[in-house]
C-alpha positions, 0 to 999 in steps of 0.5 A, a space after each residue: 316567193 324566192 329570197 334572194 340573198 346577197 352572200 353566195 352560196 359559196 365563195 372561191 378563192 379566186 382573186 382573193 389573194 392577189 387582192 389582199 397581198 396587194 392591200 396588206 403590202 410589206 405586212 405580208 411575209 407570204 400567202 398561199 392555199 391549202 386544203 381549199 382555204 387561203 393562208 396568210 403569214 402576217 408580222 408579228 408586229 402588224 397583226 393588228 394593222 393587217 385583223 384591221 384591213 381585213 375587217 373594215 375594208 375587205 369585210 371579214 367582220 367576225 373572228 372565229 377562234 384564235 389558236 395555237 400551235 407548237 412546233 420545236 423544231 423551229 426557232 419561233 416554234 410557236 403559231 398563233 393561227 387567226 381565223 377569220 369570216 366575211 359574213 357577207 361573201 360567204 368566205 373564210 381566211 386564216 392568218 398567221 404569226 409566228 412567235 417564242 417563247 419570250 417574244 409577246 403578240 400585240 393583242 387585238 382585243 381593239 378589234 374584237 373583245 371576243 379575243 380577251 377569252 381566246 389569247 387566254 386559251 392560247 396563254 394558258 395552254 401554250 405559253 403564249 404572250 399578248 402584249 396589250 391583253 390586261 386580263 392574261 390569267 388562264 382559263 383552262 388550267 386550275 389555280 396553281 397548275 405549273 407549265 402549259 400541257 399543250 407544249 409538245 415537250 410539256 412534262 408528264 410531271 406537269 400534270 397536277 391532281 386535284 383531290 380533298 385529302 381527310 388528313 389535312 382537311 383540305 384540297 392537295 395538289 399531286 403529280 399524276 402518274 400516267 404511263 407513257 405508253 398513254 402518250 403515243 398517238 398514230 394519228 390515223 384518221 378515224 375513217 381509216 381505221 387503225 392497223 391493231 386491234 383495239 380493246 374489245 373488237 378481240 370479241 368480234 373474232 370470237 364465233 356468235 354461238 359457241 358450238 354444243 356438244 352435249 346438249 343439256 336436256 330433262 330427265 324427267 318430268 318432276 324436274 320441270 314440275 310437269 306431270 298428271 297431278 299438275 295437269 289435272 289441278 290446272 283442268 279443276 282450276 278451269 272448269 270450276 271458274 270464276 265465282 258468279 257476280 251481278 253487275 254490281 259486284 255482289 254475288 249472284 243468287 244461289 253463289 256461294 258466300 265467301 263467308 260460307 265454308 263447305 255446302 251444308 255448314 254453317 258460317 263462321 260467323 254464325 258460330 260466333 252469333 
C-alpha cells in the first residue's frame, strides 16, 4: 500500500518570494536567489519579528543553524546567517542581518531555545553580540582564550596553547607559533584538484619498479642450505614416518617404545631398576 505524504518530494522556489516580501513588508531590506535557495536580507532590529512570521504563519518551524560570517571590508562587516526548514513543504530558507562589532542582534532564544548554544558559537568565534542571550559564555574556545579566531584578521598570536608545565606543577597558557605560510589557502575545490604538487604524490611520479641492472643470483648451493646431505636427510625423515599407534593413541604392537634406545638394548629405565 502507497503512503502518501503531504510534504512534496521537493519544494521550488516559485512564488516564495513575492509571498514573504509581502508578509515580512518594510522588515525586508531585499531578497533574492542563489544557488537554488532564497536569500532574505532582514533588519536587524526585526529579526525576531521576521524568525516570528516565518515559523507561525508560513511554516518554517524548525531553525537549522545560525552562523556567521566576517567581511572587513564592510562597515557592518559581520553576517548572522539564519537557516530555516518547513518541515511540511520540503522547503529551505536563509535569512540574514548584518552587524559590528559593538552593535549586538536581538536573540531569538524566544522562538527557538536551540539558538541559546548557536549565538555562543557564533559569539565565540566572531565576536558577535545578542542582546537578550543571558547565557553568552563561549562554547569552543577554552577559559582564558583572548580574541575570536574566526576573525579574518584575527592575529597568529591569538592562538593559545595549552600544556601541563612540571616546573610549575600546573596547566600554562603559550602563543603558538605557526609559520604563515600555514594560513594560505587557494580554496580550489576538492573535485578540481589543486595546480601543485602536494605532499607525497612526488611519489606517483616515481617508476613502479625501479629497472635492475645486475641482478642479484646464488653462487652456490651452500648459500642456500641446498645440497645432497640436505636431500637425502629429507628422503630419510620421509620414508621412516610416523611412528605406528592404535586408535587410543598408545603404541601399536611391535612399535618401537619411546622409552626404548636402539634395538637390542635395554631401556633407561631398566638400568635404573
Amino acid at each position: 500500500m502507497a503512503v502518501v505524504h503531504s510534504a512534496p518530494k521537493f519544494a521550488t522556489n516559485d512564488g516564495v518570494a513575492d509571498a514573504l516580501t509581502a508578509a515580512l513588508g518594510t522588515m525586508l531590506l531585499s531578497a533574492h536567489e542563489a544557488h537554488g535557495e532564497l536569500i532574505l536580507i532582514v533588519q536587524r532590529s526585526s529579526i525576531e519579528d521576521g524568525l516570528r512570521i516565518l515559523r507561525d504563519d508560513h511554516e518554517y518551524q524548525q531553525l537549522m543553524e545560525i552562523a556567521g560570517v566576517d567581511y572587513p571590508e564592510r562597515p557592518e562587516r559581520f553576517e548572522v546567517v539564519y537557516m530555516l526548514l518547513s518541515v511540511t513543504r520540503n522547503h529551505r530558507l536563509m535569512v540574514k542581518v548584518s552587524t559590528d562589532e559593538a552593535t549586538p542582534v536581538p536573540t531569538v532564544t524566544g522562538l527557538w531555545p536551540v539558538a541559546g548554544w548557536l549565538e555562543r558559537e557564533v559569539f565565540d568565534l566572531y565576536g558577535v553580540l545578542f542582546a537578550g542571550n543571558t547565557d553568552l559564555r563561549r562554547i569552543l574556545t577554552d577559559y582564558g582564550f583572548e580574541g575570536h579566531p574566526f576573525r579574518k584578521d584575527f592575529p597568529l598570536t591569538g592562538y593559545q596553547e595549552v600544556r601541563y608545565s612540571e616546573e610549575e606543577k600546573r596547566v600554562v597558557y603559550e602563543p603558538v607559533k605557526l609559520a604563515q605560510d600555514f594560513r594560505s589557502f587557494d580554496f580550489m575545490s576538492p573535485w578540481e584538484g589543486a595546480d601543485y604538487v602536494l605532499p607525497g604524490d612526488e611519489k606517483s611520479q616515481m617508476p613502479a619498479t625501479p629497472p635492475v641492472n645486475d641482478p642479484k643470483t646464488t653462487d652456490k648451493p651452500s648459500d642456500t642450505g641446498a645440497g645432497a646431505k640436505t636431500d637425502a636427510a629429507a628422503e630419510t625423515k620421509v620414508s621412516s614416518g610416523p611412528p605406528a599407534t592404535n586408535n587410543n593413541g598408545s603404541p601399536a604392537p611391535g612399535a618401537p617404545d619411546e622409552t626404548d634406545g636402539p634395538a637390542g638394548t635395554p631401556s633407561d629405565k631398566e638400568d635404573k631398576a
